[in-house]
N, C-alpha and C positions, 0 to 999 in steps of 0.2 A: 353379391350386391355390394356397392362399392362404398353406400351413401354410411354418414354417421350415423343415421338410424337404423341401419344394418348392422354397423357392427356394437352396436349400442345393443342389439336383441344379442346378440351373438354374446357379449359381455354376459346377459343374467343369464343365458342358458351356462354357460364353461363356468362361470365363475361363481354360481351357484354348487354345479358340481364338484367343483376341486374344492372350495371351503368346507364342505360338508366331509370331504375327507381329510381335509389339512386338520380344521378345526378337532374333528372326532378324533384322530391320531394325538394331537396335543392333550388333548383334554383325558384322553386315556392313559397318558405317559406319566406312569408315577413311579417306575422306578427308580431307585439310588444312584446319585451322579451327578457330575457337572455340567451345564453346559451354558455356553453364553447366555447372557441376561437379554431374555425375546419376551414375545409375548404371550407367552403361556403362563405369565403372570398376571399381576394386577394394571400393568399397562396394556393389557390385550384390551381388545373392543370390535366393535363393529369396523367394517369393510373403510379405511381412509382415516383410522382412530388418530387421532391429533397427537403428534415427536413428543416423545421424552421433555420434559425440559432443560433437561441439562445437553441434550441431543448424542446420547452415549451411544452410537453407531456407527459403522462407516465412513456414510455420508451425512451424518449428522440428521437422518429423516429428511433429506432434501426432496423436493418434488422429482417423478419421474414420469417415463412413458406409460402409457397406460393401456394403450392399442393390445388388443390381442391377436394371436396368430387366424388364421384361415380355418373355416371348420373342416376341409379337404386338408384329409393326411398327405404331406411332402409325396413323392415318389422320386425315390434317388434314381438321380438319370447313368450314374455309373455305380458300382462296387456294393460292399453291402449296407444295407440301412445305417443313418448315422457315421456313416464312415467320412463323408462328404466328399465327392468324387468331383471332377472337374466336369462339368457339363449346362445341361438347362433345365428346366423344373419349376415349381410353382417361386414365382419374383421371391416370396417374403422367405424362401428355404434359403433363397443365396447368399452369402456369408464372402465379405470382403478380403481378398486374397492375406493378405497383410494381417487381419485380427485374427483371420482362422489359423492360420502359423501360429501365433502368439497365442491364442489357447489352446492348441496343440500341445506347444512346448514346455506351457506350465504345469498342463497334466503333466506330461512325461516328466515334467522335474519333481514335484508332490512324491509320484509315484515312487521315488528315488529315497527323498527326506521323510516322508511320512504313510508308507508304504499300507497302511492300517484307514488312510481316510478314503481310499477309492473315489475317489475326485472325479468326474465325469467333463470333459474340457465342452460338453453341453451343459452346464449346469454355467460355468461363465460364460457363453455363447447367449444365454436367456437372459444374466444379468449383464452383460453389453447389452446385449438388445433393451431392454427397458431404463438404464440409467444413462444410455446417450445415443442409442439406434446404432450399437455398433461401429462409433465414432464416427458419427452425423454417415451411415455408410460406407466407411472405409476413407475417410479423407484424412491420409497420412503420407508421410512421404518416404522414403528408400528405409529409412532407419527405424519406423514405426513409429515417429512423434507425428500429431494431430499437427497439421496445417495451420490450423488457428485455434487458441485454447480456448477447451470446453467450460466455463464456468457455469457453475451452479447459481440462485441467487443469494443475495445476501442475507443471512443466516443472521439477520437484529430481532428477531423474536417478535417481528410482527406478521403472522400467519403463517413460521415457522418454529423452528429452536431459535435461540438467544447463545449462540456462542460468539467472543470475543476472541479477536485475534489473537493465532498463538503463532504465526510465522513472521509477525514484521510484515507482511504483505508480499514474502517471498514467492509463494509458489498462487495466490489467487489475486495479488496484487489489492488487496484490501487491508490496510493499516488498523481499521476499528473492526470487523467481524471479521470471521471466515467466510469460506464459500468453499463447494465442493469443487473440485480438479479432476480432468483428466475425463479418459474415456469410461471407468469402472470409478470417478467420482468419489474419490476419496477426500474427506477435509483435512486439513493442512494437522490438528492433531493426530489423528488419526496416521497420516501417512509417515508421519514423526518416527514412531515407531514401527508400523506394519511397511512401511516402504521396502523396494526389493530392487536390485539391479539385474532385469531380464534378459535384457539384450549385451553384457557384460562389456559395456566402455567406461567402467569406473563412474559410474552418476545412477542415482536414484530419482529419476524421470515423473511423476504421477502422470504427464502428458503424453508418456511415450505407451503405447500399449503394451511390449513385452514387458515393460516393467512393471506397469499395472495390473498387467492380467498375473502375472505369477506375484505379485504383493495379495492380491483376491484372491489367489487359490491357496497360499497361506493362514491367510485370513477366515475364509471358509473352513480350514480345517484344526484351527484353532483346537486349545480343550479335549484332546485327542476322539474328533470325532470320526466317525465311521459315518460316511455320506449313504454308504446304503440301508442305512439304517432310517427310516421316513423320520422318527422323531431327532436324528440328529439335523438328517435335512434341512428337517422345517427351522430348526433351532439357529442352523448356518444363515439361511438365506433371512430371516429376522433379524440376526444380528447385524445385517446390512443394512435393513431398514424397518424398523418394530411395526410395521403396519400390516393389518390381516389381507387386506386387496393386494397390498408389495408383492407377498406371500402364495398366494392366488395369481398374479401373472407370469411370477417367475415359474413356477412349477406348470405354467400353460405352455410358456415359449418351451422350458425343458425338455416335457413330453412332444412337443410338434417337433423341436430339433433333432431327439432321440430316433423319431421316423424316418430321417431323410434331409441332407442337406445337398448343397452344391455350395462348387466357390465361381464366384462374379471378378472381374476386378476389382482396383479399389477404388472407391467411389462414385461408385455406381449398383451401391445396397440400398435397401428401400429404407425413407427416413418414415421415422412415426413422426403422428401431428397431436395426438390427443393425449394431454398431460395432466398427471393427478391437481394441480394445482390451478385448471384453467377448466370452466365448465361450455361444450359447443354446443351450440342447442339445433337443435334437428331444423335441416333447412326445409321448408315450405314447398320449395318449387320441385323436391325431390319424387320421384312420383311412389308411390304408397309399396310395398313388398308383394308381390303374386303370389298367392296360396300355393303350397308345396302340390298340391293334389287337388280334383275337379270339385266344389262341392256338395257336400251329402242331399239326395233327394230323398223325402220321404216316402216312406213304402205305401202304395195303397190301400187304406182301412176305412174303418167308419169314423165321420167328422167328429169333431170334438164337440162336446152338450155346450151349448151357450150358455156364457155366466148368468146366476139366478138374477131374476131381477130385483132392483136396489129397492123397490116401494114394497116387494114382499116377502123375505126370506124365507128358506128352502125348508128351515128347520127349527126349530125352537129349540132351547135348551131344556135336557130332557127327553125328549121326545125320540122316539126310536124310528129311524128309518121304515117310513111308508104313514107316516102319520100319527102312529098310534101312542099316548103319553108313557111315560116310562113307569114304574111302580114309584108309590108315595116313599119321600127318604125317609127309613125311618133313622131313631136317634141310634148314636153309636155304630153307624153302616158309613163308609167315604162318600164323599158328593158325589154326584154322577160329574163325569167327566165331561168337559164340554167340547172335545173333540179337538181340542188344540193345544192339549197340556200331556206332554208323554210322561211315562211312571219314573221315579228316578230307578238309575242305576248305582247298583253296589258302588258305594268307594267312589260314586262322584260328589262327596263334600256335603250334597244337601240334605238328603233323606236315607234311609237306610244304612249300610255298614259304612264308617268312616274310610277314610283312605288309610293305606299304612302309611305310621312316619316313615319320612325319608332319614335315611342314611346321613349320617351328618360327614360333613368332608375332614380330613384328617386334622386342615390349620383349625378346625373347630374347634377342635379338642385338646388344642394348647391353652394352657393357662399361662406360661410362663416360656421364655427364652433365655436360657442360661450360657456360659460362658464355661466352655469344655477343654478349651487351651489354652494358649501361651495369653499370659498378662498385658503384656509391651511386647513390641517386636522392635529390634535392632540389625540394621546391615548396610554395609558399607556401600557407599554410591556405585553401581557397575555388579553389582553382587546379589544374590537369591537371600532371602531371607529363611536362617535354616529353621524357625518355626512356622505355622502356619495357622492361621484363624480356625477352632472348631467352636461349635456352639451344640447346644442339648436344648430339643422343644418337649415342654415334659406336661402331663397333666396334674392337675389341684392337687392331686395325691403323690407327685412325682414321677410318675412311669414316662416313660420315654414311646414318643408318639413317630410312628414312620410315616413314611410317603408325606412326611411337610415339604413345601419349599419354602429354602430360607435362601436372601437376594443378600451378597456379599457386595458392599460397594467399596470404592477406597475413595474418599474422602477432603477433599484439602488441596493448597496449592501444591502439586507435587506429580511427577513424571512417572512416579510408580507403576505399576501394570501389574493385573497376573499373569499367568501361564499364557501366552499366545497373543499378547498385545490389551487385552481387554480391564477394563477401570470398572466395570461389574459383573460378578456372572449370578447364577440360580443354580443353587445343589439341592437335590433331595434326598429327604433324613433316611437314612439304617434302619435295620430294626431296630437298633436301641436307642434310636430317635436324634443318633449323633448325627449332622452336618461339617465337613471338612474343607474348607475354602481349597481350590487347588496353589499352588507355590506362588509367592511372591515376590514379583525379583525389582531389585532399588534403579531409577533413573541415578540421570546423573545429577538433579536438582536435590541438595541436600537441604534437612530442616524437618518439621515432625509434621506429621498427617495424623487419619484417622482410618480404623475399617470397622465398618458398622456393617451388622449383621440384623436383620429382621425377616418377620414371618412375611409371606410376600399372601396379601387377601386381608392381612390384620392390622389392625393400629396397636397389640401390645410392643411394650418396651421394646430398642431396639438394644442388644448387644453392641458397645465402642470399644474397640482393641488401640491403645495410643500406637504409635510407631515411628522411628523415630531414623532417616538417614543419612550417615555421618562424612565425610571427607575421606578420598581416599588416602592411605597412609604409607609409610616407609621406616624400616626400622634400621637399615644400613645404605651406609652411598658409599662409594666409589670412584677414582678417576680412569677416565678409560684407557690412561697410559700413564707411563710414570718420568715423561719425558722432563726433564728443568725446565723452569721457566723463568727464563732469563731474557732482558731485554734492554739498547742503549737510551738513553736518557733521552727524549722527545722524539721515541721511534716508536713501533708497535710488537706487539708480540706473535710470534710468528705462528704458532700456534695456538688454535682457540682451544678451551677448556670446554672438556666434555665428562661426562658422570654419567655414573649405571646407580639408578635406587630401587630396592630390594623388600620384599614384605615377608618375613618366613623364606625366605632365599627364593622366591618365587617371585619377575620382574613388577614392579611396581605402576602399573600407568597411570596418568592421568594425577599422578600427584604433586598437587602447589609445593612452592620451594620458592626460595630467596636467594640471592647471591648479595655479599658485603665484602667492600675493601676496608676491613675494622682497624682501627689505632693499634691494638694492640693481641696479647692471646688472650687479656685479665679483663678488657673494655671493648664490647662488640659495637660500641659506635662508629659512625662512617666518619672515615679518615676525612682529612684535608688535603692531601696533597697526595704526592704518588701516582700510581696507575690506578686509570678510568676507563669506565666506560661513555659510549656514546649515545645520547637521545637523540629523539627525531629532527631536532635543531642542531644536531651535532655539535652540543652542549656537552662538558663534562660530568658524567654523575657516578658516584660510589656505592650507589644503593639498588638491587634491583627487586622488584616484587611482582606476585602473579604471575610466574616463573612455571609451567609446568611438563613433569616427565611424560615423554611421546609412549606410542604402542609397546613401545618393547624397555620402558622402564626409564631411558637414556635423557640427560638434558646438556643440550650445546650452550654455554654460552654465547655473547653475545664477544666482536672482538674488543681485545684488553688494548690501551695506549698507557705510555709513560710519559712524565712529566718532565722536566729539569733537574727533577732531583734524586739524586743518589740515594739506593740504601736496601733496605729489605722489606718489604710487607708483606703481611697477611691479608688472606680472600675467605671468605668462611660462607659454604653452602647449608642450609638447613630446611629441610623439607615438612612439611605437615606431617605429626607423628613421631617427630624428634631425632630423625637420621641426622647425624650433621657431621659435616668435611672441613678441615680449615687447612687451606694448602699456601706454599710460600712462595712467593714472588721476588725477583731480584731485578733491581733497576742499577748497570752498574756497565761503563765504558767500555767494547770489547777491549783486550789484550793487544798487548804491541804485537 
């Protein structure tokens, strides 16, 4: 039945089902570990529960498809189930020539780099499918970029998250918010770091689907998880988007792709129309659903007694069937019952044996959130932080309480991530009630943040770890030849100046440096005269700054001119961290 009150029954039947076991699996999952920050905490909720508000996700909790598969299992028209054969088969199996490659490939890549998460290239197949219909059906062109980019909407915190631009408007073309990109919808922070180059022509795409689908299948397997495992599952596919419905239709399409696909060309897969953020109300003219089966006749018996009449009741209170009064109460005997009141039951609350207390859950039983590690964490922009946030959930007496979850977030203007791209996860306690953030590793935006540690269900204290990331540094330079530099007096130098800088003899990238034509070796001020260099006005200037060493340690100058005047100078490089070169220059008429 094709109508949206069709698939509107079809929704509480499936997705009654699958909640009841996503949910029960979450709710049961108390063992020790990391995993992205879902909703198996205190942001979990009912089915469409309202984004994060920081929108710490994927896609930033952006609306999505909401359509569910067919109640008729696939039947693969070729090979074996799930394999996805080239043929015909039920429309919603067909899978666009172009996206089914692309998460083909990113499985087979995972399988390679993280051989431990079991990645199923139907598990992206379910999220295509519900975060853009499998790129609006396959509308890509030779290369796997989308036809026309897919934006999500704008993400100003009005009936969504509230995020703020972080691209300049490069990849969603929005200067004040984000929006989500791309066929697997990732926001522009987000793909900052999770971004992947799939299809390998040197660019990190979010519009292009190999890139996307293998930056998702990364991303999914973040936090070293094992996809077969149903609580890392569910934890992956949350972390895409924190909602319990999200959750519920990706594990719908999962299952119905696992039975049977086919590939279509592209753009000609079936688009969804029915979206979390848009409510379609059942059309009128649609004609009502046909009962599965004829309905039930009753079996021939004897009619039913006609209800007593209203001016004379059947029975008095008291009174024992067939007329006759009951015996007199006496005192300290129960009322007679008046035929509408049943006895209680044990342990239902009102009369008789109380219920047993319940079980109280483990965050109950904290008094206190203590602070199990490092004080401050320190590390260099580009670099792992070599300690790591632990904390201890203890009781009034001090024991240390398991099975807590405690929500690590990181804090602050800053680019930081832990293990796997992610700005919060949820670990749960040890036996001895200890919690260990997984590894920290520094962006490249230096300056101090915060990681705050708390009970995730409680409002006690949270646990704040300062932290703080520094510039990268260089302890020796180098020039990368030791040729003269020699040159005639309003000519230029024939060779540009090039430098290797060095950390622990280990190459140095990415570190600021200076270049100066100084007066002298005793006064590092910029000379007057002599050899320059050139500004954008092709201006003389002797001073350069915001100078920094490439991948592999090295920094080119810019090219050197000389002036009119004769003689010798000094150039003096110095880089963040205190490596510093001072080399000699000669401005002086060739020889007869």
């Amino acid at each position: 039945m094709a109508a949206v009150f069709g698939r509107r029954m079809r929704r509480t039947a499936v997705t009654t089902a699958v909640a009841a076991a996503a949910v029960a699996a979450l709710a049961a999952s108390q063992a020790p570990g990391a995993t992205s920050d879902d909703a198996r905490d205190d942001r979990a909720g009912a089915a469409g529960s309202s984004p994060a508000p920081d929108g710490d996700s994927a896609t930033g909790n952006s609306p999505y498809y909401t359509d569910l598969p067919p109640l008729k299992s696939p039947a693969p028209p070729t090979g074996k189930p799930g394999e996805g054969g080239v043929g015909t088969g039920e429309r919603e199996a067909g899978l666009p020539a172009t996206v089914l490659d692309a998460y083909k490939k990113a499985e087979t890549a995972v399988r390679t780099d993280k051989p431990g998460c079991n990645l199923p290239w139907q598990l992206l197949a379910a999220i295509g499918k519900v975060e853009s219909g499998q790129a609006r059906g396959g509308r890509v062109d030779a290369d796997g970029t989308t036809i026309t980019p897919i934006l999500g909407p704008v993400l100003d915190g009005n009936g969504f998250a509230m995020i703020k631009d972080s691209d300049n408007g490069a990849y969603d073309g929005d200067t004040t918010h984000d929006r989500a990109v791309g066929p697997m919808q990732f926001i522009p922070s987000t793909w900052a770091f999770a971004g992947k180059d799939g299809n390998a022509d040197g660019k990190k795409d979010p519009n292009n689907i190999y890139d996307a689908a293998l930056a998702a299948a990364h991303y999914l397997c973040a936090n070293g998880r094992d996809l077969a495992v149903d609580d890392d599952l569910h934890a992956a596919i949350l972390s895409y988007n924190r909602s319990t419905e999200y959750l519920n239709t990706v594990l719908s399409w999962l299952e119905y792709y696992r039975k049977g696909t086919h590939e279509v060309p592209d753009g000609t897969g079936v688009l969804p129309d029915d979206r979390s953020d848009t409510t379609r109300p059942v059309q009128p003219t649609r004609p009502a659903p046909r009962p599965s089966s004829p309905p039930t006749i009753p079996a021939p018996g004897p009619k039913p007694l006609p209800s007593p009449s209203p001016h004379k009741p059947s029975k008095q209170p008291g009174e024992k069937p067939g007329g006759k009064p009951d015996q007199a109460h006496r005192p300290g005997t129960p009322e007679p019952s008046t035929g509408t009141h049943k006895p209680p039951k044990p342990g239902d609350g009102s009369t008789g044996n109380p219920k047993p207390p319940r079980p109280s859950k483990p965050s109950e039983q904290v008094a206190r959130l203590q602070n199990a590690g490092a004080d401050e964490l320190t590390a260099t922009a580009g670099d792992a932080f070599e300690e790591r946030v632990a904390v201890k959930a203890e009781t009034g007496s001090g024991l240390g309480v398991a099975k807590v979850k405690v929500r690590f977030t990181v804090s602050g203007d800053t680019d930081t991530r832990f293990e796997g791209g992610a700005r919060s996860v949820t670990v749960t306690t040890t036996a001895t009630g200890t919690a260990t953030a997984p590894e920290l590793r520094a962006g490249e935006r230096t300056g101090e943040f915060t990681v705050r540690a708390r009970v995730v269900e409680r409002s006690l204290s949270a646990v704040e770890v300062p932290a703080t990331v520094t510039a990268r540094t260089a302890d020796t330079l180098k020039r990368l030849d030791d040729k003269p530099l020699i040159c005639a007096p309003g000519q230029e130098f024939a060779e540009p100046l090039g430098f290797k800088a060095t950390y622990k003899g280990e190459s140095a990238a990415g570190v600021a440096a200076t270049a100066t034509l100084i007066k002298s070796a005793g006064n590092g001020t910029a000379n007057d005269k002599g050899p320059y260099f050139k500004d954008a006005d092709g201006k003389p200037v002797r001073a350069l700054k915001g100078l920094t060493t490439d991948a592999e340690g090295k920094l080119l100058l810019p090219k050197l001119y000389a002036d009119d005047t004769a003689g010798t100078y000094l150039l003096r490089v110095v880089t963040n961290g205190g490596a510093t070169l001072t080399v000699e220059l000669k401005v002086a008429a060739p020889a007869a």
